[in-house]
C-alpha positions as CSV (number, residue, x, y, z in Angstrom):
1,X,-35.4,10.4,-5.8
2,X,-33.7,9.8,-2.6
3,X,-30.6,12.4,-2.1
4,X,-28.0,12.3,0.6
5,X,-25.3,15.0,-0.1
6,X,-24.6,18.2,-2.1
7,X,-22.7,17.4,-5.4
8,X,-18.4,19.0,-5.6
9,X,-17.3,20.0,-9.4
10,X,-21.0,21.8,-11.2
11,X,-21.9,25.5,-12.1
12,X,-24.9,27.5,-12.5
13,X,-26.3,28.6,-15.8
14,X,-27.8,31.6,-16.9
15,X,-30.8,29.4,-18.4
16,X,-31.4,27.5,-15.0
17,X,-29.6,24.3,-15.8
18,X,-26.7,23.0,-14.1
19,X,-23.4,22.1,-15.7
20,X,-21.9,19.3,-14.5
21,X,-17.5,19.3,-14.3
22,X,-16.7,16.3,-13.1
23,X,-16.1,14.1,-16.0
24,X,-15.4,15.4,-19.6
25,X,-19.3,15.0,-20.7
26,X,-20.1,18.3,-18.9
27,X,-23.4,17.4,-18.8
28,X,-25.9,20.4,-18.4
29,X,-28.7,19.2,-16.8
30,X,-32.1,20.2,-15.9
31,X,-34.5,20.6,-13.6
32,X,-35.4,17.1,-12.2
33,X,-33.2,15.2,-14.5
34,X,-29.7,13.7,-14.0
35,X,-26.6,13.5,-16.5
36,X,-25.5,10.7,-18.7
37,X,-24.0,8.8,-15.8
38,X,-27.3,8.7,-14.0
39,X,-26.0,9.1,-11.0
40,X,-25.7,13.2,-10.5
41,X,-28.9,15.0,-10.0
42,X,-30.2,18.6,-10.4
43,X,-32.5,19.5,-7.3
44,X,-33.8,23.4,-7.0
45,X,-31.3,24.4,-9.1
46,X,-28.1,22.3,-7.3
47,X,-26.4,19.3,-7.9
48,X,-26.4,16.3,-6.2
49,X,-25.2,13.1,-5.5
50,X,-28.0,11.4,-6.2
51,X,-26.3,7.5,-6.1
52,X,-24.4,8.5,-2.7
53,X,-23.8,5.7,-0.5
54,X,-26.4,3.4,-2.8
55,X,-24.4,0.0,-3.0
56,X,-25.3,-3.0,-4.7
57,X,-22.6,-4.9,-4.8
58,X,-19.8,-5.8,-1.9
59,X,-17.1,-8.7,-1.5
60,X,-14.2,-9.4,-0.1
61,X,-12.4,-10.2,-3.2
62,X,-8.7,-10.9,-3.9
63,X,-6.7,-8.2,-5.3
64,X,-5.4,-10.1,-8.3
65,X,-9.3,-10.2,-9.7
66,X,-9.6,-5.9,-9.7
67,X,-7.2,-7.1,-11.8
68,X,-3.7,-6.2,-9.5
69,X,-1.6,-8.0,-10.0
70,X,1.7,-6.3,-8.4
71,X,0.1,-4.5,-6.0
72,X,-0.1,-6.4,-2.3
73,X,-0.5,-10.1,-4.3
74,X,-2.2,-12.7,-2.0
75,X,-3.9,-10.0,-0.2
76,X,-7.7,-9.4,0.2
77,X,-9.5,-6.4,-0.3
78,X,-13.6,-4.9,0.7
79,X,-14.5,-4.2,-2.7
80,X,-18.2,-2.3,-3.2
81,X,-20.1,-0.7,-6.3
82,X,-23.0,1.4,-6.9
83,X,-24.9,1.9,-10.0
84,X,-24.4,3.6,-13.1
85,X,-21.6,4.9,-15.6
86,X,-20.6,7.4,-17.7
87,X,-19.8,5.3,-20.7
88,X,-22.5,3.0,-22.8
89,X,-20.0,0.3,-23.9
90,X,-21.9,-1.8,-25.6
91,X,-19.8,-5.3,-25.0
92,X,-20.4,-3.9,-21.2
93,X,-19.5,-7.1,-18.9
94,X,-21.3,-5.4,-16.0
95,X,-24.4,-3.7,-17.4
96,X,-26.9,-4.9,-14.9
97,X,-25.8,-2.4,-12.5
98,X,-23.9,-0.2,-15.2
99,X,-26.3,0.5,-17.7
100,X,-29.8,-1.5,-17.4
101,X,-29.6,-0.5,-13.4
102,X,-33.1,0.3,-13.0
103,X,-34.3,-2.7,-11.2
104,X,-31.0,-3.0,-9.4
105,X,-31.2,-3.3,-5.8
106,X,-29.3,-1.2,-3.7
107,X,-28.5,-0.6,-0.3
108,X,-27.3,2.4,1.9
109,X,-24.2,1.8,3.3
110,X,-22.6,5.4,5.7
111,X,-18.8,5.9,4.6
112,X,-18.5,5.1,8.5
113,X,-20.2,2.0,8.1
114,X,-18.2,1.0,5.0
115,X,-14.9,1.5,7.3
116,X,-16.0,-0.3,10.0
117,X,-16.5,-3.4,7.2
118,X,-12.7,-2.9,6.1
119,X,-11.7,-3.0,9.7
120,X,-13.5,-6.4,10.8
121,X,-12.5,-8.0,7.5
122,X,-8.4,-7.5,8.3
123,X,-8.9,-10.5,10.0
124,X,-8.9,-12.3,6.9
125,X,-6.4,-10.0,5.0
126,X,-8.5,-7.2,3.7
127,X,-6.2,-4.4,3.2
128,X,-8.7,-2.1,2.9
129,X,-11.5,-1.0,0.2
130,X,-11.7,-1.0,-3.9
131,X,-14.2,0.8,-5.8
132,X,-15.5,-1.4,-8.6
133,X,-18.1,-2.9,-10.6
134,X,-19.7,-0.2,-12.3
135,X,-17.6,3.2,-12.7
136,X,-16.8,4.7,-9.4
137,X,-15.8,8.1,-10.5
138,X,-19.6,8.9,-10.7
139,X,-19.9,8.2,-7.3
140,X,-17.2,10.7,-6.4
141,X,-18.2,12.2,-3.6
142,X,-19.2,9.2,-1.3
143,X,-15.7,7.7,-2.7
144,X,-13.8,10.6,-1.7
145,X,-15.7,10.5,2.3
146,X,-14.5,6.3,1.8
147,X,-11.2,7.3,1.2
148,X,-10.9,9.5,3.8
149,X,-11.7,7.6,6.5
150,X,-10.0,4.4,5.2
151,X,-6.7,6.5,5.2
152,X,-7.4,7.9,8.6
153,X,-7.1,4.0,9.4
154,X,-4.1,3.0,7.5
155,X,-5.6,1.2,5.3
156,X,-5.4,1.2,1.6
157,X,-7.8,2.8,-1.2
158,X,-8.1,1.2,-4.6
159,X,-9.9,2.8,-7.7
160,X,-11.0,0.6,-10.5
161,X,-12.2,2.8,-13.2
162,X,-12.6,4.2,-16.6
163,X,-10.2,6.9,-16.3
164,X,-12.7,9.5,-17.7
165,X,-12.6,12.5,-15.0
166,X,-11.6,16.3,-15.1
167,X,-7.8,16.6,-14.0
168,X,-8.9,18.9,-11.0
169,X,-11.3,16.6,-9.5
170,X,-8.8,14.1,-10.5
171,X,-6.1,15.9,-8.1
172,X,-8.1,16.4,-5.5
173,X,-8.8,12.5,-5.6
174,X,-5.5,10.8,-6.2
175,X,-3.5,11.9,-2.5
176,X,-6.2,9.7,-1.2
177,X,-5.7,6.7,-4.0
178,X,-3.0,3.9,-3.8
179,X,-3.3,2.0,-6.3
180,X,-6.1,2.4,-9.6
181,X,-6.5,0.0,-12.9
182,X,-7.6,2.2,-15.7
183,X,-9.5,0.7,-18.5
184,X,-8.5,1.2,-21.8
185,X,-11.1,0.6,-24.5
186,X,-9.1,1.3,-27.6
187,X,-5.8,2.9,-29.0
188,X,-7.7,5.9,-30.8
189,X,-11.3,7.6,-30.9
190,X,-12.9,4.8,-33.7
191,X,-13.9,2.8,-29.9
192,X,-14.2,5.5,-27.9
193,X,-17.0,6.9,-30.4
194,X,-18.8,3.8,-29.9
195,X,-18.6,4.1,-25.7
196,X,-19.0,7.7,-25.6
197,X,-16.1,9.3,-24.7
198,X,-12.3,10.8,-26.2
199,X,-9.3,8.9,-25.8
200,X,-7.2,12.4,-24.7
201,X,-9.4,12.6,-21.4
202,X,-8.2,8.8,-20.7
203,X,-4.7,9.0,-21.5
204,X,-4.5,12.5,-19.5
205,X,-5.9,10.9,-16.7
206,X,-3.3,7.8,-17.1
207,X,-0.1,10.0,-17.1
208,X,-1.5,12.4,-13.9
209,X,-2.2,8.8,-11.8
210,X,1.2,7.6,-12.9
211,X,2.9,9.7,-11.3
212,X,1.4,9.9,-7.9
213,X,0.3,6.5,-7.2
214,X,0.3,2.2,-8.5
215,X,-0.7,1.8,-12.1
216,X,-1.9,-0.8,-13.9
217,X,-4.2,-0.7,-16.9
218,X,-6.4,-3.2,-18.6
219,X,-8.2,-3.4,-22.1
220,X,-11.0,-5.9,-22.7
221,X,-10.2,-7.2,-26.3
222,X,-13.2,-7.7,-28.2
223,X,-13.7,-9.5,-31.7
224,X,-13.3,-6.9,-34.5
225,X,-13.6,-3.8,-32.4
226,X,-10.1,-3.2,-31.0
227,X,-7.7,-6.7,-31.3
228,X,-6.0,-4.5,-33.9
229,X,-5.2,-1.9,-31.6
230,X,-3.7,-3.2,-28.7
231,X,0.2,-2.4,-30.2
232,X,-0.8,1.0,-30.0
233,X,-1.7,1.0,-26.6
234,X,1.1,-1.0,-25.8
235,X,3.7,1.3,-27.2
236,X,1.9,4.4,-26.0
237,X,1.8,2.4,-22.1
238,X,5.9,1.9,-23.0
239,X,6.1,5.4,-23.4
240,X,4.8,6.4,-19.7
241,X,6.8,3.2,-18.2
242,X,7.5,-0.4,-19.8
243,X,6.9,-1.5,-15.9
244,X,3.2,-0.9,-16.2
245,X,1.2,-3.8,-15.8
246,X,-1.0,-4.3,-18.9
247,X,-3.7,-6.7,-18.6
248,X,-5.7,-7.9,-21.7
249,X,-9.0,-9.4,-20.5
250,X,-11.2,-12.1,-22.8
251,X,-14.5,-10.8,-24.0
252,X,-17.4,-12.7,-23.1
253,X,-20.5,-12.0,-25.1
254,X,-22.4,-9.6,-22.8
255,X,-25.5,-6.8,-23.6
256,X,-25.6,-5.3,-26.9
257,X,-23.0,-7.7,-27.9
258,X,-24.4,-11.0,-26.6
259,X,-24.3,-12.3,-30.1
260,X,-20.8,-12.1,-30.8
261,X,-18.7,-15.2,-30.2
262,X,-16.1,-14.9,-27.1
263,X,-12.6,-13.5,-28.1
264,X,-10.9,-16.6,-29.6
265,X,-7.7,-18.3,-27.2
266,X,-5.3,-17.4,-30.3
267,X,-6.5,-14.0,-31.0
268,X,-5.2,-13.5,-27.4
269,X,-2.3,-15.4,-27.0
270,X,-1.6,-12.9,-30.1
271,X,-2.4,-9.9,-28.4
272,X,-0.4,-11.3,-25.5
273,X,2.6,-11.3,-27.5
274,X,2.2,-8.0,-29.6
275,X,2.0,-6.1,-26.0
276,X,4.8,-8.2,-24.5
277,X,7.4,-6.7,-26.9
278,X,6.7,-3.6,-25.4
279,X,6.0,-4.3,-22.3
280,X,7.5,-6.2,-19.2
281,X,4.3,-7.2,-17.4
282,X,1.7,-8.3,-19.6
283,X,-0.8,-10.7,-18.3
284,X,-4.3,-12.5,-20.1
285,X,-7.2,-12.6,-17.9
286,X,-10.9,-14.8,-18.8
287,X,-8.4,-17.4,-20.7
């Protein structure tokens, strides 16, 4: 195992594992091994960020496709991912470098490096970097030196995630974010069972980001796991701000779900309707 830097948010315990704090798993992890994310290690006793600076993925993609829709439209932006996540979503779209990463390919890429990339692609509107693909909250340390240095330039910092972090690491994160799409799995824990995770931790990171930076969420609607819950998001989104953007994305079939048909164009158009009566920016993606 190749490790580059010294892991924030962990503490020691008495029985010589390490408690991970950054997301609300708190993985205790031993000697040798790494938490559920697979991307935080315990070395001699400390953690680390064992996925630091490990890309394997990078494009200069518009920023409607993070999906952003009112945030910089027409613009460009450097976006990168690593490996790993701390969820096991079984309809996963990205799995090949979320969950079934092993024989993903990856290349270092320096923080410095990675700015230096953002710079030379202004040319051809790049407004500065996203961090996508798989969950980028894992990777928090090497996203937090990004950030950094992208501000430093002017540039802008864009954070496509899950939503499930601790609020402090969360804080410590956000002066440095700009704009973030949270992905919403479900209205309620009967999904969030399924991926691995509690819908409280989500929504609490949701209503910390709203207030200190652009917001928009996105829910991938899948065939009979959560079409009959995206009201309840919707009116729970109202609640925060009926300006939010709320994009409901098609479901492809993908991993454990690769036998399920693809979300149906009514079923959507549906959806699209139930959201849009309590929300004034809803938009369909994968149609």
């Amino acid at each position: 195992m190749s490790v580059s830097r010294a892991a924030d948010f962990w503490e020691k315990l008495d029985d010589g594992e390490i408690k991970c704090v950054l997301c609300p798993h708190y993985c205790e992890i031993s000697e040798g091994e790494v938490g559920k994310c697979g991307a935080r290690a315990n070395v001699d006793g400390a953690l680390f960020a064992a996925s630091y600076g490990l890309i394997t993925s990078i494009a200069l993609d518009p920023i409607e496709k993070k999906p952003l829709y009112m945030f910089n439209p027409g613009k460009m932006i450097v976006s990168l991912g690593g490996y790993g996540c701390n969820f096991s979503c079984p309809f996963c779209q990205n799995y090949g470098i979320s969950l079934d990463y092993k024989e993903a390919r990856t290349e270092y890429m320096s923080p410095e490096l990675l700015c230096e990339v953002a710079l030379l692609a202004l040319a051809e509107g790049n407004i500065g970097l996203a961090y996508t693909y798989n969950e980028p909250i894992i990777a928090y340390e090497f996203v937090k030196d990004c950030c950094t240095l992208i501000k430093q330039e002017g540039l802008l910092n864009v954070l496509v995630t899950n939503g499930y972090i601790c609020s402090g690491p969360l804080e410590a994160l956000l002066p440095y974010i700009d704009a973030i799409n949270i992905d919403i799995k479900g209205s309620d824990n009967r999904t969030y069972t399924k991926v691995g995770g509690k819908i409280d931790d989500v929504k609490r990171t949701l209503e910390i980001a709203a207030g200190q930076c652009h917001v928009e969420v996105t829910t991938l609607v899948v065939p009979d796991e959560n079409v009959d819950e995206i009201e309840d998001i919707a009116k729970w989104l109202s609640s925060i701000d009926p300006e939010i953007p709320y994009h409901l994305s098609r479901f492809y079939p993908r991993y454990r779900y690769s036998d399920k048909k693809p979300t149906s164009k009514e079923a959507m158009y549906k959806a699209y309707d139930i959201a849009g009566r309590y929300l004034k920016n809803v938009f369909l993606g994968n149609i």
